[in-house]
C-alpha positions as CSV (number, residue, x, y, z in Angstrom):
1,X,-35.6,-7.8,-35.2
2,X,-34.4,-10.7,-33.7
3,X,-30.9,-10.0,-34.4
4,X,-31.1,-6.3,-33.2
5,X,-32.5,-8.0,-29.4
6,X,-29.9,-10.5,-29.7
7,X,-27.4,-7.5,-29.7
8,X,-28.8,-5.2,-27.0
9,X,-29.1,-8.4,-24.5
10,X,-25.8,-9.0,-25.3
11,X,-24.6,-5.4,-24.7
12,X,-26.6,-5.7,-21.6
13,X,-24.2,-8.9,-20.5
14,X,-21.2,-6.8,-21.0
15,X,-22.0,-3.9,-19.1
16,X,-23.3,-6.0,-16.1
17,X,-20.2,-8.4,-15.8
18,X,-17.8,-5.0,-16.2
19,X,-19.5,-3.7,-13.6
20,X,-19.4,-6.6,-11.4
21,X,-15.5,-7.1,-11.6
22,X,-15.1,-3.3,-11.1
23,X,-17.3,-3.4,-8.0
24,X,-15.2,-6.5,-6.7
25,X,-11.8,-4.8,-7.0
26,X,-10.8,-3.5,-3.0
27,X,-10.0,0.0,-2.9
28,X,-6.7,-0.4,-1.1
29,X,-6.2,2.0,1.9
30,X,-2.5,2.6,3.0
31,X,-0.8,4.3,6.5
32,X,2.4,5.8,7.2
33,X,5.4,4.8,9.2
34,X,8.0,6.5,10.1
35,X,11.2,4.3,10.9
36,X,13.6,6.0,13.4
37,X,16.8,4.8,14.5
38,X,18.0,5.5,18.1
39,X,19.8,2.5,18.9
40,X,23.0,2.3,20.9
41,X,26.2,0.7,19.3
42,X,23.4,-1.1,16.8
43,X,24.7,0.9,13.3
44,X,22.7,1.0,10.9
45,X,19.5,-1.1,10.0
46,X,17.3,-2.9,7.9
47,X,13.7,-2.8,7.7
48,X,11.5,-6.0,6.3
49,X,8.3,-5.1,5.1
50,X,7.6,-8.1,3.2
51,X,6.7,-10.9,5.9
52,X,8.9,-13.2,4.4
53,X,12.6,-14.8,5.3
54,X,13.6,-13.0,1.3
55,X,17.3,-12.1,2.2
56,X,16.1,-8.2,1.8
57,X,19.3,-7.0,3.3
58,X,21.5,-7.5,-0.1
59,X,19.1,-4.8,-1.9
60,X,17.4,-2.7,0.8
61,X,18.5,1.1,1.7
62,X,19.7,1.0,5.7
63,X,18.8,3.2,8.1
64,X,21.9,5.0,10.1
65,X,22.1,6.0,13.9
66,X,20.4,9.2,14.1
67,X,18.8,9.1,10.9
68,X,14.8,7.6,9.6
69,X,12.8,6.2,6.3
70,X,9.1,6.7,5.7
71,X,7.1,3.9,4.6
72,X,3.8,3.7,3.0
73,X,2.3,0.4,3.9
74,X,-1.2,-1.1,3.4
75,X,-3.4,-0.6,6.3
76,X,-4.4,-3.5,8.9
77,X,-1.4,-5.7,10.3
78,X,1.6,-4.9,8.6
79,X,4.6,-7.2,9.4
80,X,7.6,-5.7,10.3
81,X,11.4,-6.6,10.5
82,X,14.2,-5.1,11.6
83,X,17.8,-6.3,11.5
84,X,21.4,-4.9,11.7
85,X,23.0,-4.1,8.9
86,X,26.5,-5.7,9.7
87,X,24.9,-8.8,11.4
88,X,21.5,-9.6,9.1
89,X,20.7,-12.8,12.3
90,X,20.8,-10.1,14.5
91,X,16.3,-9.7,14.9
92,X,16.5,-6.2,16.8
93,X,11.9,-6.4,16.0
94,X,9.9,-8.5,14.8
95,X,6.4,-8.5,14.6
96,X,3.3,-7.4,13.1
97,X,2.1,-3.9,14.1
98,X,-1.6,-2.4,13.6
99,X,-2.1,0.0,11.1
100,X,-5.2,2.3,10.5
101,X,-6.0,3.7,7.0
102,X,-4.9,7.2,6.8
103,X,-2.7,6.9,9.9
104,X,0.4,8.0,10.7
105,X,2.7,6.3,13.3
106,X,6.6,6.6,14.7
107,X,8.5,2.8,15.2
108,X,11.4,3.7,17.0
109,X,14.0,1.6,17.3
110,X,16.5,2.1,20.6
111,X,18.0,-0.2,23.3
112,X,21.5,-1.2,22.9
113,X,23.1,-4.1,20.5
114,X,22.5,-6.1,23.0
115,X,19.1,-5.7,24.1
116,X,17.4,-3.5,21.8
117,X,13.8,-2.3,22.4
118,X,10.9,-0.3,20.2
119,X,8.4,2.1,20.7
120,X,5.6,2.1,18.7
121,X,3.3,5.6,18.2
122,X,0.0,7.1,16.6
123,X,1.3,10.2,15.9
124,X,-1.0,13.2,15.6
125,X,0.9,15.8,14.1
126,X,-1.0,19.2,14.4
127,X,-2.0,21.9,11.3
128,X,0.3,25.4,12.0
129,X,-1.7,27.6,10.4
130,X,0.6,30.8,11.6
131,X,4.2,31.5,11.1
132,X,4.6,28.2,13.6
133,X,6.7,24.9,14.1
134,X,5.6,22.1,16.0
135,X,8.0,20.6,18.5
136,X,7.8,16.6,21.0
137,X,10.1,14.8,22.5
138,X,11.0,11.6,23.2
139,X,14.1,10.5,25.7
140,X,15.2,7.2,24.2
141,X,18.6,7.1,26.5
142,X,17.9,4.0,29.0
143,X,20.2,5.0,31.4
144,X,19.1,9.0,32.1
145,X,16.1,8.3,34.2
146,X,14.4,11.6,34.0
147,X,15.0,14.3,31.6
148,X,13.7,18.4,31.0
149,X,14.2,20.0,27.8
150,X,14.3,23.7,27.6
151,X,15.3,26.4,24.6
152,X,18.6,28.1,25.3
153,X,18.0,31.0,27.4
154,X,14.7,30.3,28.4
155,X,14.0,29.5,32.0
156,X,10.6,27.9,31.9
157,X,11.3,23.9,29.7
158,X,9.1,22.9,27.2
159,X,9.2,19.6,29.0
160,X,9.6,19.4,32.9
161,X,10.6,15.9,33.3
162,X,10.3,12.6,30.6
163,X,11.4,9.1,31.7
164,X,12.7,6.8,29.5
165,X,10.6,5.8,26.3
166,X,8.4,9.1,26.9
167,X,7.3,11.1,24.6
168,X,5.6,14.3,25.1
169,X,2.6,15.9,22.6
170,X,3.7,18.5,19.6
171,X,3.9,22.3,21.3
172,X,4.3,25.2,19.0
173,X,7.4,27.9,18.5
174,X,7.3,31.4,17.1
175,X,8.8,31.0,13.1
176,X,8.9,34.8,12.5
177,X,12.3,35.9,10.9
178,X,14.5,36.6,12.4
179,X,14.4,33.3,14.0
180,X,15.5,30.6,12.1
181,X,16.8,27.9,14.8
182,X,16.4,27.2,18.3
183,X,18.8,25.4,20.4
184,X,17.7,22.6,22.4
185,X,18.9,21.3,26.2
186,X,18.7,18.4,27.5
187,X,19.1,18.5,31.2
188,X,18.9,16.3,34.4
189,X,16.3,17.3,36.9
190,X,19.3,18.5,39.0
191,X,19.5,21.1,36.5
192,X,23.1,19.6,34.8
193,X,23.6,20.4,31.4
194,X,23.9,16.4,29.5
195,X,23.4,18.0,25.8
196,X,22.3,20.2,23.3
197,X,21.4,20.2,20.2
198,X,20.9,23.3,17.5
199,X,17.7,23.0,15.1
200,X,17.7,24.9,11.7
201,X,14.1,24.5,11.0
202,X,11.8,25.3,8.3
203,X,8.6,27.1,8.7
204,X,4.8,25.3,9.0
205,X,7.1,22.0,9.9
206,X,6.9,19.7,13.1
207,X,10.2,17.8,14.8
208,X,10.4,15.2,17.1
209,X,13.3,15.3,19.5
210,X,15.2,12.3,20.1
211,X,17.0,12.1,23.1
212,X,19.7,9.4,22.7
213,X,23.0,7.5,24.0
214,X,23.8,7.0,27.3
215,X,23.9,9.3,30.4
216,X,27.7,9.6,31.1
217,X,29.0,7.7,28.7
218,X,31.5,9.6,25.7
219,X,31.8,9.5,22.3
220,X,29.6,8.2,20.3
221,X,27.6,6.1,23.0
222,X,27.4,9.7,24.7
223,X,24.1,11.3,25.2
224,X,23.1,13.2,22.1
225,X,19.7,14.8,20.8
226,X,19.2,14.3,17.1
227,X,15.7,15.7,15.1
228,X,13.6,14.1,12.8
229,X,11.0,15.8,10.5
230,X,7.3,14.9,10.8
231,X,6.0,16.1,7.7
C-alpha cells in the first residue's frame, strides 16, 4: 500500500514539474521586414541582424540597387545594420528599430554613398478580395522635390504630388484579363515626363513604387522607378 502511494506521489511530481517548465517556455512572437534598397551610387548591401560586430558580410546574401530581402525577426527592438557591400566600414544604418508581433514594416534604404538616409514604415497592406492589385508609392529621389504618378493614358494620377521620402496608402487597379500590366509615370508638377516604368503584375498582389535616382542626372544615377512586391 505504501509502495503503490509512494508511486502515485511520485507520478504526481512529474507531471507538476513538466508542466511548470512547459508553462515557463515564452511563446516567441516574430514581425516582418522588408529590406529595400534605393540608394544612389551605394551598390549593393548588407543587412546585420545579429547586434554584434560578427564580420556578417563574408557569408550574408547582399541586397542590389533596385532590388529587397524579407526578414522574419523577433518582435520588440530588433537591431539592425546596414553596410555596403564593397566597403563593409561604410555604416549606411545603424540602430535598433521597434517591432510589433505580427507586424509588417518597409526599411528603406536611400540617400546617396555619401549621405545615405532610411525610412522606416508600418505597412498595412490591404485584402483584394476581387480581381484587384494594390498599388503606393514612395519618391525616394532627393533632388525631385515634388512628384505625381499617373497610368499611361490616364489623365486623372493616382498621386497628385509626393515630396521626397513620401509615401502614399495602397489604391486598388482593375486585374481583369485582358490587363496584365500598367505602365507607370513619374512626372514633375509642371507636367514633364522624368520616367516610366512598366508593371507585369500578378493578380490579388500589392506593389510599392519606388521612385529613385536623381532628377536630371543620366545613367544609372538617373531617375528610375523600380517595384517591389508586398506580399
Amino acid at each position: 500500500m505504501k509502495l503503490a502511494h509512494f508511486c502515485l506521489f511520485f507520478l504526481f511530481i512529474i507531471a507538476f514539474v513538466s508542466s511548470c517548465k512547459k508553462d515557463s517556455v515564452p511563446i516567441v512572437n516574430n514581425a516582418s521586414l522588408n529590406v529595400i534598397n534605393s540608394g544612389i551610387g551605394i551598390g549593393s548591401i548588407y543587412v546585420n541582424r545579429s547586434g554584434s560586430s560578427i564580420e556578417y558580410y563574408t557569408y550574408a546574401d547582399s541586397i542590389k540597387y533596385g532590388t529587397n530581402e524579407v526578414y522574419t525577426l523577433i518582435s520588440g527592438d530588433a537591431p539592425i545594420g546596414i553596410t555596403a557591400k564593397n566597403d563593409s566600414t561604410n555604416i549606411l544604418f545603424s540602430g535598433n528599430i521597434r517591432l510589433e508581433s505580427g507586424g509588417i514594416y518597409s526599411l528603406f534604404l536611400g540617400g546617396q554613398s555619401h549621405i545615405s538616409d532610411t525610412l522606416f514604415v508600418k505597412d498595412n497592406i490591404p485584402y483584394l478580395a476581387d480581381s484587384l492589385i494594390g498599388v503606393r508609392v514612395v519618391n525616394l529621389s532627393p533632388n525631385s522635390s515634388s512628384l505625381s504618378i499617373n497610368v499611361q493614358n490616364v489623365a486623372t494620377p493616382i498621386v497628385s504630388s509626393l515630396g521626397y521620402k513620401g509615401i502614399s496608402g495602397f489604391q486598388t487597379l482593375t486585374a481583369i484579363k485582358p490587363i496584365t500590366k500598367y505602365v507607370f509615370e513619374a512626372r514633375d508638377l509642371g507636367g514633364n515626363l522624368l520616367a516610366s516604368f512598366t508593371l507585369n503584375f500578378k493578380v490579388f498582389r500589392c506593389y510599392t513604387l519606388v521612385v529613385g535616382g536623381l532628377k536630371g542626372a543620366t545613367g544609372v544615377n538617373g531617375l528610375n522607378i523600380f517595384s517591389v512586391s508586398n506580399f
